[in-house]
N, C-alpha and C positions, 0 to 999 in steps of 0.2 A: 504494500500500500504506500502512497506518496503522501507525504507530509499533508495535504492537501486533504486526503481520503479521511486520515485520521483527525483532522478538525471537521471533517464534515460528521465522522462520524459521535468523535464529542458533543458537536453541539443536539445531535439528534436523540444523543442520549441523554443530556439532561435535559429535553423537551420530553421523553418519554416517563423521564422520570418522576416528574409534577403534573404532569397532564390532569390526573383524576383524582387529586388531594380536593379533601372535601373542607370546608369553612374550617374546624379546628384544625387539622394538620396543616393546613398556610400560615399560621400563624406560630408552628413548634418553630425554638431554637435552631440555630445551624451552628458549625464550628466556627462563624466568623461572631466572637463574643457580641451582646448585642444586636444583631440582627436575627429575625426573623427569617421563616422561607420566602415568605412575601418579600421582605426586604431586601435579600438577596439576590429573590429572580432581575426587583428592579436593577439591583446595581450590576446584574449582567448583562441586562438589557443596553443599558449605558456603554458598557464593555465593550455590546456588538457595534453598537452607533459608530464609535471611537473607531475601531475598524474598518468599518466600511469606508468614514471618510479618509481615512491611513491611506486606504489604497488606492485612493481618487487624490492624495495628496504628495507627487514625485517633487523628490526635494530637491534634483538640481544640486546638491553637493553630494559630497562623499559621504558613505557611513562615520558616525561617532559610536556607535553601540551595536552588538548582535544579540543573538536570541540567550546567551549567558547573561552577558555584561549589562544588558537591559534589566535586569531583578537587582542588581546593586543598589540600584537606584531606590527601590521601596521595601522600607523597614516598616516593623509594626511599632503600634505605641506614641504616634507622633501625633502633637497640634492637629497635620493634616488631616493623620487618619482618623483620628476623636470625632473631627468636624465633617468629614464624608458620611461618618455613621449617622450620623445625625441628622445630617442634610436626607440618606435615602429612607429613615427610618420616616420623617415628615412624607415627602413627597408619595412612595407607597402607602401610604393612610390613606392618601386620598381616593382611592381607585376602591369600588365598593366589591370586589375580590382579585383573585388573582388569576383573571382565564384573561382579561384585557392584557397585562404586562404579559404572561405567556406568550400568546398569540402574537406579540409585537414583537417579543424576544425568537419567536420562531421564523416570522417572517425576517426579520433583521437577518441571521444568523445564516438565513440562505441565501442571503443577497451577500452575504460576506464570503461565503466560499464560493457561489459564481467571480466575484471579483478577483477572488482570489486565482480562481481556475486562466481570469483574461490578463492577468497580472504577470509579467517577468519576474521571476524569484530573486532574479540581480538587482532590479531595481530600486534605488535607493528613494524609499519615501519617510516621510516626516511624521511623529508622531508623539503628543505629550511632551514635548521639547527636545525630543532624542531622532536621530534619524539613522535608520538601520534598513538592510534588505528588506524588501518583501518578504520573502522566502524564511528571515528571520523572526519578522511578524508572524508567520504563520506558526510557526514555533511554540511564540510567545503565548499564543492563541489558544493554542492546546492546551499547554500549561495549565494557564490559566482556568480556562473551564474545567481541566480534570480534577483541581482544587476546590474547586469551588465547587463540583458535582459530590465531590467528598464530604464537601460542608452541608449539603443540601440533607446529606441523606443519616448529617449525623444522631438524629433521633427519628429518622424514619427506617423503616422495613422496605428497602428499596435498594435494585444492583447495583454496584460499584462501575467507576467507569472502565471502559475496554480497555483488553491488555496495550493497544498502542498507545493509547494516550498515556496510560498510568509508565508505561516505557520512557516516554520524553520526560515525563518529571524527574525519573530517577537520573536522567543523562543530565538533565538541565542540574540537579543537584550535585550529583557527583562532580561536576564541573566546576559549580559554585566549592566546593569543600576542596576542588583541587587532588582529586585522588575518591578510585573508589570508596565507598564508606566503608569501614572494616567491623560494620555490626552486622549480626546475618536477621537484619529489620526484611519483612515484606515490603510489599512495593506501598501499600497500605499506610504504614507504620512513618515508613520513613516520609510519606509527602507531608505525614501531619505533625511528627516533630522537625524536619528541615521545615517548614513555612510557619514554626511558631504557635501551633495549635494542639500541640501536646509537648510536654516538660522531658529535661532528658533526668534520666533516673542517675543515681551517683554509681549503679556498675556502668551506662552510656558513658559516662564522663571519665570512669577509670580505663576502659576498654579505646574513646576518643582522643583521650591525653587532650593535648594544646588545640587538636582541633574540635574540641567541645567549646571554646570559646566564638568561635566563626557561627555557633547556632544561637538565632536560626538564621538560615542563610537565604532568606526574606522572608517577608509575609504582608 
């Protein structure tokens, strides 16, 4: 499968996987503290927006960042991130459930992998103030939604994402850490303590030595 396949297939997957939550379960917790399912779908929704325009936006210079060195950039726990949460916990209230943000998140999200499909993987476009490949967005892409499919379904009774995407996270991580990881974590484990969503334990940190400190290696 091409890079490509596998974000088409992420996002179809966390479209399958909120499709038929009924009024309470849009509203259980997710792994991203603070936020709701509802709250979540929206700020994926936002995610796809962000994307589409990416790819309708060629920067005309050269790369500054790829599909690694782009997560350096966002830590948890910051001013910004407090205040995101906040901003989408508002604006998802307003929507009197959650099949309108779905449906918009669905539609988005296929317009994002057609763009992607007409899009040169070289091309360097601009996004969030960093400009990197297409082809490295697309990456990014995965990522991100396999993350974030994890966090959706962390009090729900729902599949985890597919082995390709949950694949890119762990290369995206290993990257970040600079060396494979030397815990024998599932692919599971490790996206949720590498992105800051679960605590390393003091045998993590005996077994990690010096590179327990690099965690988490965003979120």
């Amino acid at each position: 499968m091409t890079d490509r396949d596998v974000l088409s297939t992420a996002y179809r997957d966390v479209v399958a996987t909120v499709s038929d939550l009924d009024a309470d379960e849009e509203w259980l917790p997710t792994g991203c503290a603070g936020w709701s399912v509802r709250d979540l779908v929206f700020h994926m929704r936002g995610d796809a927006y962000r994307a589409l325009v990416a790819l309708a936006s060629p920067a005309g210079t050269p790369p500054e960042t790829d599909a690694v060195s782009y997560w350096t950039h966002w830590r948890p726990g910051t001013d910004g991130a407090r205040l995101n949460l906040r901003m989408n916990r508002i604006s998802a209230s307003v929507y009197s459930s959650l099949r309108p943000i779905l449906q918009s998140y669905a539609e988005t999200t296929d317009a994002v992998v057609y763009a992607a499909t007409q899009t040169d993987p070289d091309l360097p476009i601009r996004t969030q103030g960093h400009v990197l490949r297409a082809g490295d967005l697309v990456r990014t892409l995965v990522v991100e939604a396999a993350v974030h499919h994890l966090d959706l379904v962390a009090a729900l009774d729902r599949p985890l994402p597919s082995a390709g995407a949950m694949r890119m996270v762990r290369e995206t991580l290993d990257a970040l850490l600079g060396e494979p990881l030397p815990l024998a974590w599932d692919d599971v484990t490790y996206a949720r303590t590498g992105t800051g969503r679960a605590a390393l334990s003091e045998h993590d940190r005996a077994v990690l030595g010096p590179l327990a400190e690099r965690f988490p290696l965003f979120g």
